[in-house]
C-alpha positions in Angstrom: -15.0 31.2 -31.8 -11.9 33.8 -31.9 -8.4 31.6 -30.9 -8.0 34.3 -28.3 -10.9 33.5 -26.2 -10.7 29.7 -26.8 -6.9 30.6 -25.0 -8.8 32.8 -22.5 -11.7 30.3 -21.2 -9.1 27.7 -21.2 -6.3 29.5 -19.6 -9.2 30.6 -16.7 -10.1 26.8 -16.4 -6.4 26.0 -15.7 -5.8 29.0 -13.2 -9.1 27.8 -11.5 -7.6 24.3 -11.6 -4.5 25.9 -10.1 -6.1 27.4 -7.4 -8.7 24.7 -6.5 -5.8 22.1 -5.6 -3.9 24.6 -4.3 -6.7 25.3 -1.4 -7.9 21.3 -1.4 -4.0 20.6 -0.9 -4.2 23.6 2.6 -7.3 21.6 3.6 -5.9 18.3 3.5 -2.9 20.1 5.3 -4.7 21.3 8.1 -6.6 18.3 8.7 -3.6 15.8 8.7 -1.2 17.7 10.4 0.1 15.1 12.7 0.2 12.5 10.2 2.6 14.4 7.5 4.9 14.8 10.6 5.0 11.0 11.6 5.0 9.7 8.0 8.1 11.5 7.3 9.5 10.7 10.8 9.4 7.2 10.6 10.7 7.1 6.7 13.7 4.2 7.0 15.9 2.9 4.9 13.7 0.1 4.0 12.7 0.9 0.1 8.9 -0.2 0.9 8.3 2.3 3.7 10.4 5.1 1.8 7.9 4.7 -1.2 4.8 4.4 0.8 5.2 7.4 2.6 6.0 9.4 -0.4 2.8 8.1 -1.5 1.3 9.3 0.7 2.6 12.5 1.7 2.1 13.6 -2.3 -1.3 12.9 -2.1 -2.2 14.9 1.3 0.3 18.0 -0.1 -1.6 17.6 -4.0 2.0 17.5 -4.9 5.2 16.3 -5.9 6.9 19.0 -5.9 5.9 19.8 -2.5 7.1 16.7 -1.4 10.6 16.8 -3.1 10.9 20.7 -1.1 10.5 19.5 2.2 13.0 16.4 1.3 15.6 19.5 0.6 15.3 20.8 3.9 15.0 17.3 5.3 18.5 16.7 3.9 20.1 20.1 3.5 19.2 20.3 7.7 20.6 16.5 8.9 17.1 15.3 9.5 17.4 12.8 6.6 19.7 11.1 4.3 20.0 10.7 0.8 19.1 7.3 0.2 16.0 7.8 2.1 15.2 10.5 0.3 15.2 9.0 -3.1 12.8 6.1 -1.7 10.4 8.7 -0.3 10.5 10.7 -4.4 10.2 7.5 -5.9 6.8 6.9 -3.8 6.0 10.5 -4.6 5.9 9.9 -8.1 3.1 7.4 -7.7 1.6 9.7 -5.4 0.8 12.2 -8.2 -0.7 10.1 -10.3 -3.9 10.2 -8.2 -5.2 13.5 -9.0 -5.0 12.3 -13.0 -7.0 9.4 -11.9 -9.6 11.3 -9.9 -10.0 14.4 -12.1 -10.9 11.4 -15.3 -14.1 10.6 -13.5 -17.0 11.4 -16.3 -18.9 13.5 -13.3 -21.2 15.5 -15.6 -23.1 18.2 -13.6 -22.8 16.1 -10.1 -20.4 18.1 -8.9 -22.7 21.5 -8.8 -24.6 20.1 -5.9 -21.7 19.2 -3.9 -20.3 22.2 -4.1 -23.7 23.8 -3.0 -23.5 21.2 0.0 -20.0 21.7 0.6 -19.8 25.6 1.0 -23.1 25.2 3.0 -20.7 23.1 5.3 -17.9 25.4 5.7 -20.0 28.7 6.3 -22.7 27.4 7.9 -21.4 25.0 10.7 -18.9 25.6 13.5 -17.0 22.5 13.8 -13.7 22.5 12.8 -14.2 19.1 11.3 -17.3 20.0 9.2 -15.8 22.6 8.0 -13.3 20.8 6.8 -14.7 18.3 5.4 -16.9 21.4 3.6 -14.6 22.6 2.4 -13.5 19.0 0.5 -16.5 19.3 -1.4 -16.1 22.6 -2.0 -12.5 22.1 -3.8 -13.1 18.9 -5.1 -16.0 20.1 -6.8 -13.8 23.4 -8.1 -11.6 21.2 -9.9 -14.4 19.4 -11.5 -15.9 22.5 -12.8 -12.8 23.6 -13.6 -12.0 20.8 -15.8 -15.1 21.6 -17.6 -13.9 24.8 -18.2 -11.1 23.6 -20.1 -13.0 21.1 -22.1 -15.3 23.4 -23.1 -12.8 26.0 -23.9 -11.3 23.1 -26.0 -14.2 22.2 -27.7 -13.8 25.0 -30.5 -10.3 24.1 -31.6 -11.6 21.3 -33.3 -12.4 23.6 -36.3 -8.7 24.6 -36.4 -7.0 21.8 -38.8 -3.5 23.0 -38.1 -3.6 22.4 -34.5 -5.1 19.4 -34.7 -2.5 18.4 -36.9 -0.3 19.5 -34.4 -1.6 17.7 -31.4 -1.5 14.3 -34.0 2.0 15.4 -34.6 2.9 15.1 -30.5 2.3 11.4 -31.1 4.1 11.2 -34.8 6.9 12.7 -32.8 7.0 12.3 -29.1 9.9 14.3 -28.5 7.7 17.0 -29.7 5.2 16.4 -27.2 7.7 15.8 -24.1 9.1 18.6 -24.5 5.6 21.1 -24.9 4.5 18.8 -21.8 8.1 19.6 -20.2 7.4 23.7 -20.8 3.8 23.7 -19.8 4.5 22.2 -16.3 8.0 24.2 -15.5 5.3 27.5 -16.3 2.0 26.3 -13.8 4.9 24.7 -12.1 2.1 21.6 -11.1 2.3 18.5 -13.4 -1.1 17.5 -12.0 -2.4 21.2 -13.9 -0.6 19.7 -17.0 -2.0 16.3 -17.2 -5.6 17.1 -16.4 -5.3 19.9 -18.7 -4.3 16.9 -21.3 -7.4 15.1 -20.0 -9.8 17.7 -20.5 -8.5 18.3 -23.8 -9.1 13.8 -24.3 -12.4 14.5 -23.6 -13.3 16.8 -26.8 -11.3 14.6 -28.9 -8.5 16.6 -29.5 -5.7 15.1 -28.2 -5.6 10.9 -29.3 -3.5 8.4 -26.8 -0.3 8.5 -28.2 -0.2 12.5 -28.3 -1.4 12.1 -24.2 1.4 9.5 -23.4 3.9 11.9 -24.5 3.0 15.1 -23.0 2.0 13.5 -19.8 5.9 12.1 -19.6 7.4 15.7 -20.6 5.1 16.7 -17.6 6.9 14.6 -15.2 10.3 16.2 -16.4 8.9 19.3 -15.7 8.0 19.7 -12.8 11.4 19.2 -11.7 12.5 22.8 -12.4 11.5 24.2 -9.3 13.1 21.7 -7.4 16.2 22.3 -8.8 16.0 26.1 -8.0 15.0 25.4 -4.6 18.5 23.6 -4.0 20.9 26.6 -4.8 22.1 27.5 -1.5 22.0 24.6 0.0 24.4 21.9 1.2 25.6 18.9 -1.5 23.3 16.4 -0.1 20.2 18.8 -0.3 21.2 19.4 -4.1 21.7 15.8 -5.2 18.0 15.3 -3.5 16.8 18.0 -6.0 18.5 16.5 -8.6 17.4 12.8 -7.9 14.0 13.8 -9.3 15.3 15.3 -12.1 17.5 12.3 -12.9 14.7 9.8 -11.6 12.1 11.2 -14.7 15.3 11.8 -16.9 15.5 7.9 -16.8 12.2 7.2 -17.0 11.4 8.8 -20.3 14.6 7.3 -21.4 13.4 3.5 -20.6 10.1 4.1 -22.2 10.7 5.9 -25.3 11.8 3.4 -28.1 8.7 1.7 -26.6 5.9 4.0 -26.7 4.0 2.2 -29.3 4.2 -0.9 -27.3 3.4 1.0 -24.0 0.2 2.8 -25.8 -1.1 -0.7 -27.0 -0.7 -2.1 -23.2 -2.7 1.0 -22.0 -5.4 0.8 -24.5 -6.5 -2.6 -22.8 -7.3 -1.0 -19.4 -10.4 1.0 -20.5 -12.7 2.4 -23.3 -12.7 6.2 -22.9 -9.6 8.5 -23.8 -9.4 10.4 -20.3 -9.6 6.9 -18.3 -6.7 5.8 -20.8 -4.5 8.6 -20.4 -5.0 8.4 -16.4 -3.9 5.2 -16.3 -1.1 6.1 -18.8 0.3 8.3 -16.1 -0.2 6.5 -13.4 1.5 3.3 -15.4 4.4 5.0 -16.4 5.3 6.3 -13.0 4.6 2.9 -10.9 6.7 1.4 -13.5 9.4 3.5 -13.3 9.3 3.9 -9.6 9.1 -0.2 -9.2 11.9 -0.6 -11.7 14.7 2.1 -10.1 14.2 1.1 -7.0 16.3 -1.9 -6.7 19.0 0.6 -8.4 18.8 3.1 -5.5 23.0 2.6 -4.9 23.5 3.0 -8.4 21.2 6.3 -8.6 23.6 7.7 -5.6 26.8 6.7 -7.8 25.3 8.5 -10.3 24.4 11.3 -8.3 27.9 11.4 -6.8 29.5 11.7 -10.2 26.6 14.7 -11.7 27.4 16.8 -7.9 30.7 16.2 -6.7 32.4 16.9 -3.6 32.1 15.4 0.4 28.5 15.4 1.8 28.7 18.6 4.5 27.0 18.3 8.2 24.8 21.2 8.7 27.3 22.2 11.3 24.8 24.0 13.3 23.7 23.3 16.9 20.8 25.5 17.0 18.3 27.1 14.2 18.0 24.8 12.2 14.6 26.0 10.7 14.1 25.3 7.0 12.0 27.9 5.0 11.0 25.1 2.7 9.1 23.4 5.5 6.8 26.9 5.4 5.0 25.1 2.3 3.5 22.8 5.0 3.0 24.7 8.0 1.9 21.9 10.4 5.2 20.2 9.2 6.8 24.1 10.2 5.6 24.3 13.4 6.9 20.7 14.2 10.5 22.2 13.3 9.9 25.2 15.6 8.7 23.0 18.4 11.4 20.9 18.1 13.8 24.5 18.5 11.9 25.5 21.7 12.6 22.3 23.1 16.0 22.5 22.6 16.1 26.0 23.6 14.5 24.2 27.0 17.6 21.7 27.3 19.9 24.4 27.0 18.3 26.7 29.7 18.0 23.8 31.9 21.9 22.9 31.2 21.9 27.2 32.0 20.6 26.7 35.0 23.1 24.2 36.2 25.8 26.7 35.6 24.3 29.0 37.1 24.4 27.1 40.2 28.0 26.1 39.9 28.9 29.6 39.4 27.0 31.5 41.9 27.4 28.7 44.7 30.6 27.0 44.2 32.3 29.2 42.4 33.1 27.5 39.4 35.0 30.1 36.8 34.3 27.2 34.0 31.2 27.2 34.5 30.6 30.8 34.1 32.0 30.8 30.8 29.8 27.9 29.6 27.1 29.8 31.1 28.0 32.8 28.9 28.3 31.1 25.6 24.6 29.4 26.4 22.3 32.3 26.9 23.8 33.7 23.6 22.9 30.2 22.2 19.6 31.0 23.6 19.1 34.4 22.5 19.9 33.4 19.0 17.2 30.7 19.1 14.8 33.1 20.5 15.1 35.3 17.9 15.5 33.2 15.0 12.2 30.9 16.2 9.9 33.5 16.9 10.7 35.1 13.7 9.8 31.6 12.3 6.7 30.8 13.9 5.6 34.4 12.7 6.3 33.4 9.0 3.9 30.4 9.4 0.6 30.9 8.4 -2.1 30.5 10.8 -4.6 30.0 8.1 -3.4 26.9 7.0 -3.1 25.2 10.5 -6.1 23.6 12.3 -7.5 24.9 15.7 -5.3 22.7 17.7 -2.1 23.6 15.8 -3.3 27.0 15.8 -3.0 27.3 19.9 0.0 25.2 19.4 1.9 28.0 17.7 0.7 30.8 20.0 2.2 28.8 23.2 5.0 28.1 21.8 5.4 32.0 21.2 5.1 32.4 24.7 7.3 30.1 26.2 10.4 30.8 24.0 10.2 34.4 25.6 9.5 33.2 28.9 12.9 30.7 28.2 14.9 33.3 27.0 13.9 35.6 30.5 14.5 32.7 32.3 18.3 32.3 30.4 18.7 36.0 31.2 17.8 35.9 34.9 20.2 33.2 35.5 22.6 35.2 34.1 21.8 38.1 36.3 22.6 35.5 39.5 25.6 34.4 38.3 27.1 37.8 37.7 26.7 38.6 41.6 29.1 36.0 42.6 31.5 37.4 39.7 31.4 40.7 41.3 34.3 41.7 43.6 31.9 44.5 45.5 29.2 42.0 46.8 29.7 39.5 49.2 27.3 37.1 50.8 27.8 35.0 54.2 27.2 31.3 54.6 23.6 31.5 56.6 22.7 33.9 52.9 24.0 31.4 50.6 22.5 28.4 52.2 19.0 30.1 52.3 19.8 31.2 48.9 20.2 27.8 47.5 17.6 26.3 49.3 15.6 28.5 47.0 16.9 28.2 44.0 16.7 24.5 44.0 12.9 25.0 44.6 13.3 27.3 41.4 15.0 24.8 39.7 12.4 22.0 40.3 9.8 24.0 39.1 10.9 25.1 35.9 12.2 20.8 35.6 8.4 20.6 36.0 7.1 23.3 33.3 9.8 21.6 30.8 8.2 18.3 31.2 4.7 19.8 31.1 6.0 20.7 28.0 7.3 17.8 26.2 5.1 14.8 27.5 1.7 16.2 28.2 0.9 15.1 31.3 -2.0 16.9 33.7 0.0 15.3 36.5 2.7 17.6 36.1 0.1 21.0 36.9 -0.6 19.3 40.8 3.6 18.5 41.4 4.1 22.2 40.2 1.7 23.5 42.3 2.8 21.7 45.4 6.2 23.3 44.5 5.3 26.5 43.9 3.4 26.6 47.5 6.6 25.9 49.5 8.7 28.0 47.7 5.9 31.2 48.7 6.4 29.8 51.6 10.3 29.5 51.8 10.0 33.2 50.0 8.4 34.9 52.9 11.0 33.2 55.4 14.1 34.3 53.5 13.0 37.9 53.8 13.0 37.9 57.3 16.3 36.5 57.5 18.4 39.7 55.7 21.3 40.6 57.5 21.9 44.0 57.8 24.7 44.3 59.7 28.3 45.8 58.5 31.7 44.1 58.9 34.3 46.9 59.6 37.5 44.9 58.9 36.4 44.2 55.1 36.8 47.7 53.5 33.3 48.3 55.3 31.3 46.0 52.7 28.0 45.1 53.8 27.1 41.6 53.6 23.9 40.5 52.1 23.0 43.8 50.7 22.0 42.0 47.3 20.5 39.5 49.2 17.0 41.4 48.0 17.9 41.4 44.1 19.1 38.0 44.2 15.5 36.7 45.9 14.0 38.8 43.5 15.3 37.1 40.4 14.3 33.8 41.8 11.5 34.7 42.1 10.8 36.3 38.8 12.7 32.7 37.5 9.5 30.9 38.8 7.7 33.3 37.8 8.4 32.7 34.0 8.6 28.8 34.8 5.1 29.0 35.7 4.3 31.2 32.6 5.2 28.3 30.9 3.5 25.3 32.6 0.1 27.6 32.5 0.7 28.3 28.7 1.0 24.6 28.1 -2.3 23.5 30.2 -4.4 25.8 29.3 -4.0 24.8 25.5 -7.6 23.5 24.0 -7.4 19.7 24.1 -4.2 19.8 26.4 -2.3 17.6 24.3 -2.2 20.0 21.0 1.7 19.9 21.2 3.3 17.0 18.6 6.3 15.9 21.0 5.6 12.4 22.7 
């Protein structure tokens, strides 16, 4: 067989590979939204919990790599700390060993059927969750065949001496081999393509253990690269975080080298056949690693201190704080843009307030505030709706899916609502309008009603609770009612001795903004409970 198609039918097998974890990793996305959210929400200090949920966030994202990105926006935005961070990548090293050990599994031609059954699933039924779980099968079973690919590609090379005596030599000379594992993961840019393209390889008898062990550690290092991009441009915590991992596998390789021999003579006692052995290999080498740095976590941030240095800065922003890297998991992306609406909410609420100290007190300090806050919400506005239309609806589940189109909605309705309260407070700034007492009273009277209901559609928005549609309704009713009563109350009459002004003329506009103010509030209690499921927002 020509060398070029041996390097064609194996280089399809690992793009197949590629793509197949790529899509089982969107799957397992959509499916445990929530969860990614809450694991890395509850991460602690505590070196157990840090490693567990890096565990097990790796395994739902298929990647490390992954993992380490959204740990870089985690930092770089304030959400998390360094330390933390580093427990979470040590746990995501161990997390990426399960692929290795899956994709070792001797499945023969078992895997044709289930991927008959499982694209049967996701065409055929209209369940969300069965086609989900379709299209598991589905992707599982592509990596399978995919690994057969390779293998067979493989196959041929056995009739090559010279590279066979170069694959031996990967073992003769490990620093060899870490360093073609290094290159072949920072290309496919997936450490999981580069050990199970090792393992396919095992299971011709190409590659022995000792050649495995050491590309399987250059693959750790890496897989690092992107990482390390993905820091420039952000803040020195965010790029020691990127270079923890680097460090962290640095370390590793440099612990286990001068005892490779030793390490390949442990492995060989946990199974019989070569792919088993170089699975465990991997997933050995990075539990041990992981288990022995962690007590060292202060001296890894010394370290990392000394490699980047300089004071740690805050993100210094109040609003917008929206990392791209967080796009790689959507579900985790629409958390961050939730979390913006909500504080676009506060503000419009603390807006609101102004507003009423401007326009019925007269409050000059409050104007100002008021000023600087509706363009803190107009900034939001812009910056999360351009946000949640970067985040692809495709990789969110149905519930997520309505999630993202409310949460369209009600940032526009907030960032009416902000302008509208502006438009109020600029009557009372005006020196041409006037309004007398009986107006002002009737006026408040209904912007407190106003006020109530949009403290009603906030709630309705961050605690989920059906209660809130029957108190908003009762509201909204007495305010119709208090609407109609107002307008039958404009003065029209003119006062001679005040340069012929006519009090209450805007009377009219005024009402009208109110009124459009509920209007949007109730735009945003209706966009909430009409949402499939009711409770498809994250917030508790």
């Amino acid at each position: 067989m020509d060398i070029l198609a041996i390097v064609a039918q194996m280089g399809g097998g690992l793009v197949l590979f590629l793509f197949s974890i790529t899509m089982l990793s969107n799957t397992l996305k959509k499916i445990s939204s929530s969860r990614l959210k809450s694991l890395l929400q509850k991460t602690t200090d505590s070196p157990v919990k840090g490693a567990l949920t890096g565990t097990t966030v790796t395994f739902l994202v298929q990647s490390s790599s992954v993992t380490v990105l959204l740990l870089i926006g985690l930092v770089n935005a304030g959400i998390m700390n360094l330390r933390q961070a580093i427990y979470v990548i040590l746990g995501s090293e161990i997390g990426t060993t399960i692929t290795a050990q899956i994709v070792a599994f001797k499945v023969k031609t078992i895997f044709y059927p289930i991927m008959v059954a499982g694209f049967a699933l996701s065409v055929l039924c209209s369940r969300e969750k069965l086609k989900n779980t379709g299209e598991l099968l589905f992707y599982l079973a592509m990596i399978f065949l995919a690994m057969k690919i390779m293998a067979d590609g493989s196959r041929p090379l056995r009739d090559y001496p010279l590279i066979l005596t170069l694959l031996s030599d990967f073992g003769v000379y490990p620093i060899l081999g870490i360093a073609i594992g290094a290159v072949i993961t920072a290309i496919t840019n997936s450490s999981s393509a580069t050990t199970s393209l090792v393992i396919a390889m095992s299971m011709e008898g190409l590659l022995g253990l000792s050649s495995g062990i050491a590309l399987i550690i250059g693959a750790n290092i890496g897989t690092c690269l992107l990482e390390l991009i993905a820091t420039v441009g952000t803040n020195i915590a965010a790029k020691r975080t990127g270079m923890a991992q680097f460090l962290i596998n640095i370390i590793g390789a440099l612990l286990f080298y001068p005892f490779l021999d030793q390490f390949g003579g442990l492995v060989a006692l946990t199974a019989t056949d070569m792919p088993r052995l170089l699975a465990n290999a991997h997933t050995l080498f990075n539990i041990t690693v992981s288990l022995v740095l962690m007590p060292f976590v202060g001296l890894l941030l010394l370290i990392l201190h000394k490699v980047i240095p300089g004071r740690d800065q805050p993100s210094g922003t109040s609003y917008g704080i929206l990392e791209d890297k967080f796009l790689t998991v959507p579900a985790l992306a629409l958390y961050e843009a939730e979390e913006e609406v909500n504080r676009m909410a506060s503000i419009v609420a603390e807006l609101l307030q102004q507003t009423r100290r401007t326009f019925f007190e007269g409050d000059s300090n409050a104007a100002g505030q008021l000023r600087e806050n509706e363009k803190a919400v107009d900034t939001i506005h812009g910056k999360v709706t351009g946000y949640l239309n970067r985040i692809s609806t495709l990789m969110l589940n149905e519930k997520d899916r309505s999630t993202k189109r409310t949460l369209l909605h009600v940032a526009t309705d907030l960032e009416r609502i902000a302008d509208l309260a502006e438009n109020i407070a600029d009557y009372a700034r005006r020196e041409d309008i006037s309004f007398s007492d009986a107006a002002r009273k009737d006026l408040e009277g209904f912007f407190n009603n106003a006020s109530q209901v949009f403290a009603a559609a906030v709630d309705s928005l961050k605690i989920k609770r059906r209660s809130l549609e029957t108190n908003r309704d009762r509201i909204e009713t007495e305010l119709r009612n208090l609407k109609d009563q107002y307008r039958e109350k404009v003065i029209r009459t003119f006062d001679e001795t005040r340069r012929q002004r006519m009090p209450d003329a805007f009377y009219p506009n005024v009402l009208q903004d109110i009124e459009r103010l509920v209007d949007h509030a109730n735009n945003i209690a209706e966009h909430v409970l009409k949402m499939k499921g009711r409770d498809g927002f994250h917030s508790g």
